[in-house]
Structures are given as C-alpha cells and as structure tokens.
C-alpha positions as CSV (number, residue, x, y, z in Angstrom):
1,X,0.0,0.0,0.0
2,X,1.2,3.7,-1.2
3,X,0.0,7.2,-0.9
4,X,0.5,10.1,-2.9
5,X,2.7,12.7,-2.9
6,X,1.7,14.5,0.1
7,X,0.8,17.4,-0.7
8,X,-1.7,16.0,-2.5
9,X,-3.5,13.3,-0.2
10,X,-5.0,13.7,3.2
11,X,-3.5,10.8,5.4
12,X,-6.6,9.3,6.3
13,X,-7.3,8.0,1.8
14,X,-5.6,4.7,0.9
15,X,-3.7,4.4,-2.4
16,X,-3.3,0.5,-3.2
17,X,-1.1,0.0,-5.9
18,X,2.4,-0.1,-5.2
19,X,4.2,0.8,-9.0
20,X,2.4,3.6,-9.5
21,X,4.4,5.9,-8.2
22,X,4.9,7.2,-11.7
23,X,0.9,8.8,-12.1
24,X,1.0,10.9,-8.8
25,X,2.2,14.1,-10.7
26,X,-1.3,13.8,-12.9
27,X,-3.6,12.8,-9.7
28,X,-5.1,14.8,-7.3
29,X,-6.6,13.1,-4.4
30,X,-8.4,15.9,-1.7
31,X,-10.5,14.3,1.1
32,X,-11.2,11.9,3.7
33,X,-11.4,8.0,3.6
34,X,-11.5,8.0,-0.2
35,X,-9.9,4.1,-1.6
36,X,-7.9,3.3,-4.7
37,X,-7.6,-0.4,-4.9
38,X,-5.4,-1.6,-8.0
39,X,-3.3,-4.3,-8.1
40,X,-1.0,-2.7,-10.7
41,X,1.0,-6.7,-11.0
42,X,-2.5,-7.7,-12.8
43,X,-3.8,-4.5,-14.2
44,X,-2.0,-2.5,-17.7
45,X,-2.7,0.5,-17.1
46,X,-1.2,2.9,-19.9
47,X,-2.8,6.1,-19.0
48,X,-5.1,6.7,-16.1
49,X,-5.6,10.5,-15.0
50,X,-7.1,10.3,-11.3
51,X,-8.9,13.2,-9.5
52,X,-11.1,12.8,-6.6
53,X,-12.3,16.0,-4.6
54,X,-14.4,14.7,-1.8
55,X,-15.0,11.9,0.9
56,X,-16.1,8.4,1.2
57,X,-15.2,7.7,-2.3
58,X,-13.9,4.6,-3.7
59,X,-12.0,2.9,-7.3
60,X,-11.9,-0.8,-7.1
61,X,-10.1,-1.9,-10.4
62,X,-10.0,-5.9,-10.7
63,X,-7.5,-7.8,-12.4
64,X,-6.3,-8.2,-15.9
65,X,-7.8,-4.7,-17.3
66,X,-5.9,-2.8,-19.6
67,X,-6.9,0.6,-19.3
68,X,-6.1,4.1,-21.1
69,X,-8.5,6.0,-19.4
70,X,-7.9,9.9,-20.1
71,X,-9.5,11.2,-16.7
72,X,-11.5,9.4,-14.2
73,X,-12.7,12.3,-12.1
74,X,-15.0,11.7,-8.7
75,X,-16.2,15.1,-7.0
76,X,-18.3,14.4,-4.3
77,X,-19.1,12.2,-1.4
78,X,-19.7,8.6,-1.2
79,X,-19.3,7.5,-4.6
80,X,-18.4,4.4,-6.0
81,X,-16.4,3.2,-9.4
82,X,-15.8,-0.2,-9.9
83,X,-14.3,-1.9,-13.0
84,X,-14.5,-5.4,-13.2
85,X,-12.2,-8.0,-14.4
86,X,-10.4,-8.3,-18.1
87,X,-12.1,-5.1,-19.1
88,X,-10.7,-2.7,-21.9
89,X,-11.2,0.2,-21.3
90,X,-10.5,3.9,-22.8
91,X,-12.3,7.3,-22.7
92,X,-13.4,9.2,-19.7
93,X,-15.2,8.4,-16.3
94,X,-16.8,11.0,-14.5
95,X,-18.7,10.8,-11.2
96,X,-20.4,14.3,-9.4
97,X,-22.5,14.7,-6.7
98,X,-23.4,12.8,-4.0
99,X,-24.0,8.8,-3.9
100,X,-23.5,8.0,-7.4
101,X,-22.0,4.7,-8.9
102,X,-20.2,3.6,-12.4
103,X,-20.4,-0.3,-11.8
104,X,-18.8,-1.9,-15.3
105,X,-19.0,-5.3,-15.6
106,X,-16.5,-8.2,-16.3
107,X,-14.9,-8.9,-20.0
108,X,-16.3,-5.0,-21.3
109,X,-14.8,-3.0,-23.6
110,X,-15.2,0.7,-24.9
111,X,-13.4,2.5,-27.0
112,X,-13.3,6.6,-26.6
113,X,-16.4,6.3,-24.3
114,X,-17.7,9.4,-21.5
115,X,-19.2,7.9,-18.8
116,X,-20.6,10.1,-16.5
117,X,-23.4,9.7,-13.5
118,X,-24.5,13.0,-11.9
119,X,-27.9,13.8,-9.5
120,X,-28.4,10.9,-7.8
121,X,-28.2,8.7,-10.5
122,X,-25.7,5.7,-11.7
123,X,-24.8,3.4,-14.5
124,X,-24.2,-0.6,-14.4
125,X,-22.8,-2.1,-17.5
126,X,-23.3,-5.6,-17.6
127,X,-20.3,-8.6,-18.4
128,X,-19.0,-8.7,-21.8
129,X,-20.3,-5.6,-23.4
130,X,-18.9,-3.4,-26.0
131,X,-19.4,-0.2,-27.0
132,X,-18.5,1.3,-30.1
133,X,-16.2,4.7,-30.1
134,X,-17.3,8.2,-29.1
135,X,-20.0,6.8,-27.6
C-alpha cells in the first residue's frame, strides 16, 4: 500500500497500488477516507488521470484490465467506481454529486467512451459488453 505525494492526499485516503508511483504528478486526491484499490502486477494501465475532490469515495479496479483511461474524475461524497475484471477500457469516467455509482461489468470494452453519472443517478454495465467509439 502507497499514498500520494503528500501534498496531495490527506493521510486518512488509501492508495493500493504499489508501482504507480509514476501517475501521482497527474492525480489529485483531496479528502477523507477516499480508496484506490489496483493491483498494478494484474492490471496494464497505460494512462489513467485520477482526480477525486471529496469523501467516502472509492476505485476498485480488478484484475487483468488494460486501461487508457484519459480522466477518471469523482467530485463528491460517497461514490463508487468499480471496474470489473479483463475489461478494456478507454475514454473518460466521470462521477459528481453525491452517492452516485459507475459499476462496469466483467470482460467489457469501450473504445473513446464518456461515462458520466451525476444527480443521484448511476450506471451498471453488464459482463461482456462493447461499445463502439465516441460513444
């Protein structure tokens, strides 16, 4: 388990991913209790921009993703992203507001997607999905 740089994380959020070291100049991580859970030995993660501005909030990446994600961006309290296993993923997630969640299931893939759940609400992608680009 590492944290980032900081002067950008409150002691009490939990980075979980021990080689990425080399993303904390493009993340931003402001709050309380907020979770990143990656194991980057089972994850291929070729771009991921990280910003969360809030509490509660948590990113639970499973295993054997490869991901270029451009920006995943939570602002807010209590939200939840999680991206299930073997996914391929690039584009943009965003989360705003309060209690909202991006579940995407198992074996999905998207190519230049925007994701984004705001007011209250959420999105669940089911396994083995696939979107087609600038969707």
């Amino acid at each position: 388990m590492i944290s980032l740089d900081k002067n950008e994380v409150n002691k009490s959020n939990i980075f979980q991913a021990k080689n990425l070291e080399f993303y904390k100049h493009r993340n931003v991580i402001k709050g309380k209790n907020n979770t990143v859970n990656i194991n980057p030995d089972k994850v291929n993660i070729k771009k991921m921009n990280l910003k969360i501005i809030g509490s509660n909030n948590q990113i639970i990446i499973k295993d054997n993703c490869k991901l270029n994600i451009e920006s995943i961006h939570l602002v807010g309290d209590n939200h939840i992203l999680e991206i299930g296993s073997e996914c391929r993923l690039t584009g943009k997630i965003a989360i705003k507001g309060e209690k909202n969640f991006i579940k995407i299931g198992n074996k999905t893939s998207f190519q230049t997607a925007y994701l984004l759940a705001d007011e209250s609400k959420s999105i669940t992608i089911g396994e083995d999905c696939m979107f087609s680009s600038e969707v």
